[in-house]
C-alpha positions in Angstrom: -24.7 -42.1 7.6 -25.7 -39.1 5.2 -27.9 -36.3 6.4 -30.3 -35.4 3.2 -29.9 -32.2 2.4 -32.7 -29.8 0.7 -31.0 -28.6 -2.4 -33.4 -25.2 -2.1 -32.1 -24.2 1.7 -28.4 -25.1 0.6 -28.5 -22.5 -2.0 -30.0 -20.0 0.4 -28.0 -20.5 3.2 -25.2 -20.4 0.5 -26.0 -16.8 -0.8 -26.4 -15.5 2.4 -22.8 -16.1 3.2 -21.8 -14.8 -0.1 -23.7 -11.5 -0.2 -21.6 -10.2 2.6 -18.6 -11.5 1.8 -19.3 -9.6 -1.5 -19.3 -6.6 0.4 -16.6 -6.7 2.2 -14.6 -7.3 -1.0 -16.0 -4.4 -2.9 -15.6 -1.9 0.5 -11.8 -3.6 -0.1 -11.5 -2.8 -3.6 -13.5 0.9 -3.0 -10.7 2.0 -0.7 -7.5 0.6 -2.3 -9.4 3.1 -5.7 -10.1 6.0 -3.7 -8.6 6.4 -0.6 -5.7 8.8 -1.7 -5.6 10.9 1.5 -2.4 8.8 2.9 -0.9 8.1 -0.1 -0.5 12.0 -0.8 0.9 12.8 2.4 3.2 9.7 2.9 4.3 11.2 -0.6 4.4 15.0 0.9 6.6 13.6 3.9 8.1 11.7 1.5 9.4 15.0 -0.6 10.2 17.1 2.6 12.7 14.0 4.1 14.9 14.0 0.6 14.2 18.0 0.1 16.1 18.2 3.9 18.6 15.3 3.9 20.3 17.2 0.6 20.6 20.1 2.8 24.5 20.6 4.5 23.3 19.0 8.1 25.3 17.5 11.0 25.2 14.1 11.9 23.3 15.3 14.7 20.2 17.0 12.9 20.2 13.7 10.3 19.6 11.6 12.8 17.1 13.6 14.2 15.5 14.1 10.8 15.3 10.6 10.4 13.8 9.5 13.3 11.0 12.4 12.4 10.7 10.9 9.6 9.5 7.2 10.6 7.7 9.1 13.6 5.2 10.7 11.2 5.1 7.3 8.6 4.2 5.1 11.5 2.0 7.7 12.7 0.2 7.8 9.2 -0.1 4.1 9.3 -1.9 3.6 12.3 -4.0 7.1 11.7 -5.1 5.7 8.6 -5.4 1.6 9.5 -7.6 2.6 12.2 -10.0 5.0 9.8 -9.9 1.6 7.6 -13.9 0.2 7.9 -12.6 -3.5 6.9 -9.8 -5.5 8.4 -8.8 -8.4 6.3 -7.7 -11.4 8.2 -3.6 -12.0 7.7 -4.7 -14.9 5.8 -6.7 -13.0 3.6 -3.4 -11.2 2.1 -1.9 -12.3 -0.5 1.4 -12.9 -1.9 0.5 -9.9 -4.1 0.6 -7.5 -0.7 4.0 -8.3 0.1 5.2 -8.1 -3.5 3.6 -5.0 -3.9 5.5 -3.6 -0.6 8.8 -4.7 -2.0 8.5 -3.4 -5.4 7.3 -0.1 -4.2 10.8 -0.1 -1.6 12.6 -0.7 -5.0 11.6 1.8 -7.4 11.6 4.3 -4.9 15.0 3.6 -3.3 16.1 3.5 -7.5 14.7 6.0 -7.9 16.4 7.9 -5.1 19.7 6.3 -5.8 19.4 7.4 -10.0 17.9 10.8 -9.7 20.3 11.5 -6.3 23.5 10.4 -8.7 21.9 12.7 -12.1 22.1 15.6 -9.9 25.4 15.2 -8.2 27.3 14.4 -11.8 25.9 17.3 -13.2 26.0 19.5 -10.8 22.7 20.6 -10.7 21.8 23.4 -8.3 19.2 22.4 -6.1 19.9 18.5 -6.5 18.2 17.8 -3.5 14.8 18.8 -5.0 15.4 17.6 -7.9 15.7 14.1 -6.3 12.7 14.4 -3.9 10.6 15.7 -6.9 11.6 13.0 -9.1 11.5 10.4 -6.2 7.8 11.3 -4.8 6.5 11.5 -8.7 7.9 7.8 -9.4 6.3 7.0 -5.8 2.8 8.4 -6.6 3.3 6.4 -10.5 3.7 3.3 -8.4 1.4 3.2 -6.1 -1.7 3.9 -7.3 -1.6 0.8 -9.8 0.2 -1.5 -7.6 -2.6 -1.3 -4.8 -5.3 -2.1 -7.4 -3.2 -4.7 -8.9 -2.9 -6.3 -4.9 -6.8 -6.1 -4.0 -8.0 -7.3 -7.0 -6.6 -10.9 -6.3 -8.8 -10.6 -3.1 -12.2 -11.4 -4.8 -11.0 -14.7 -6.2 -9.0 -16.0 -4.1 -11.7 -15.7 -1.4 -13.9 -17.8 -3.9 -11.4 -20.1 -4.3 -10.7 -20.3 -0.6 -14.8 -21.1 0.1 -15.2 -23.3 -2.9 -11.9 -25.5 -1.1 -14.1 -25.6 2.5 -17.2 -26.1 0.4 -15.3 -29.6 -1.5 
C-alpha cells in the first residue's frame, strides 16, 4: 500500500537536509584551504628532527630524539583535531584520505632518502640541513595540493551517497 506523497513538502523537507549538509561540506573544504597553522609547524618539527638526527649523536640521544619527535606530532594531531569545528564520520572518508596519507609518507621519505644521499656523496658541509630544508620544502609542495585534492571528493560523494538512500 503506497502513502501519497505531496510533491511540494517532499522538496522542502528535501532542501532542508541539504542546506546543512552543504555547510558542513563547505566548513570541510574552508579548513583543508586555510588552516595552515599545523601544517607549518608539523613542517618546523619536521626540519628540527632531520636538522638534529644529521648531527654526531649516541644511540642514546637518537632514541630520545625520536621519541620527542612523535611526542610533539601526536600532540599536534590531537591539538589541532580537537580545534577542528566538523568531524566527518569514518565513512565519510574517502579512499582519497588514505592515498593522500601514503603519498605524502612517500615523497617525504624520497625525498629524505635522495637529498640525505646528494649530500653525503658530495660531501656537502652541513648535509644535514641541506636534507631537512630540502625535505620540509617538498613536504609543504605536497601538502597543500593533496588536502584540497582529498576534500574536494567530499561534496559529491555525499550527493551520491543521499541520492543511493533517496533510490
Amino acid at each position: 500500500m503506497s502513502t501519497p506523497v505531496d510533491a511540494e513538502r517532499a522538496w522542502q523537507d528535501l532542501q532542508r537536509i541539504r542546506v546543512p549538509q552543504e555547510r558542513v561540506y563547505d566548513e570541510i573544504e574552508r579548513s583543508a584551504q586555510s588552516d595552515l597553522g599545523s601544517t607549518y609547524f608539523t613542517a618546523a618539527v619536521m626540519w628540527v628532527f632531520l636538522a638534529v638526527t644529521g648531527l654526531d649523536l649516541p644511540t642514546w640521544a637518537f632514541w630520545l630524539v625520536l621519541t620527542a619527535y612523535f611526542a610533539v606530532l601526536g600532540s599536534v594531531a590531537v591539538i589541532y583535531n580537537r580545534r577542528s569545528r566538523i568531524r566527518l564520520h569514518r565513512s565519510r572518508h574517502s579512499w582519497r584520505s588514505f592515498a593522500t596519507f601514503v603519498a605524502g609518507m612517500a615523497v617525504t621519505l624520497v625525498t629524505i632518502l635522495v637529498s640525505g644521499f646528494v649530500a653525503n656523496q658530495l660531501a656537502l658541509p652541513f648535509g644535514s640541513l641541506i636534507q631537512a630544508t630540502a625535505s620540509t620544502g617538498a613536504f609543504l609542495l605536497f601538502v597543500g595540493p593533496a588536502n584540497r585534492w582529498a576534500v574536494s571528493a567530499l561534496r559529491d560523494r555525499g550527493a551520491r551517497v543521499g541520492h543511493q538512500a533517496v533510490s
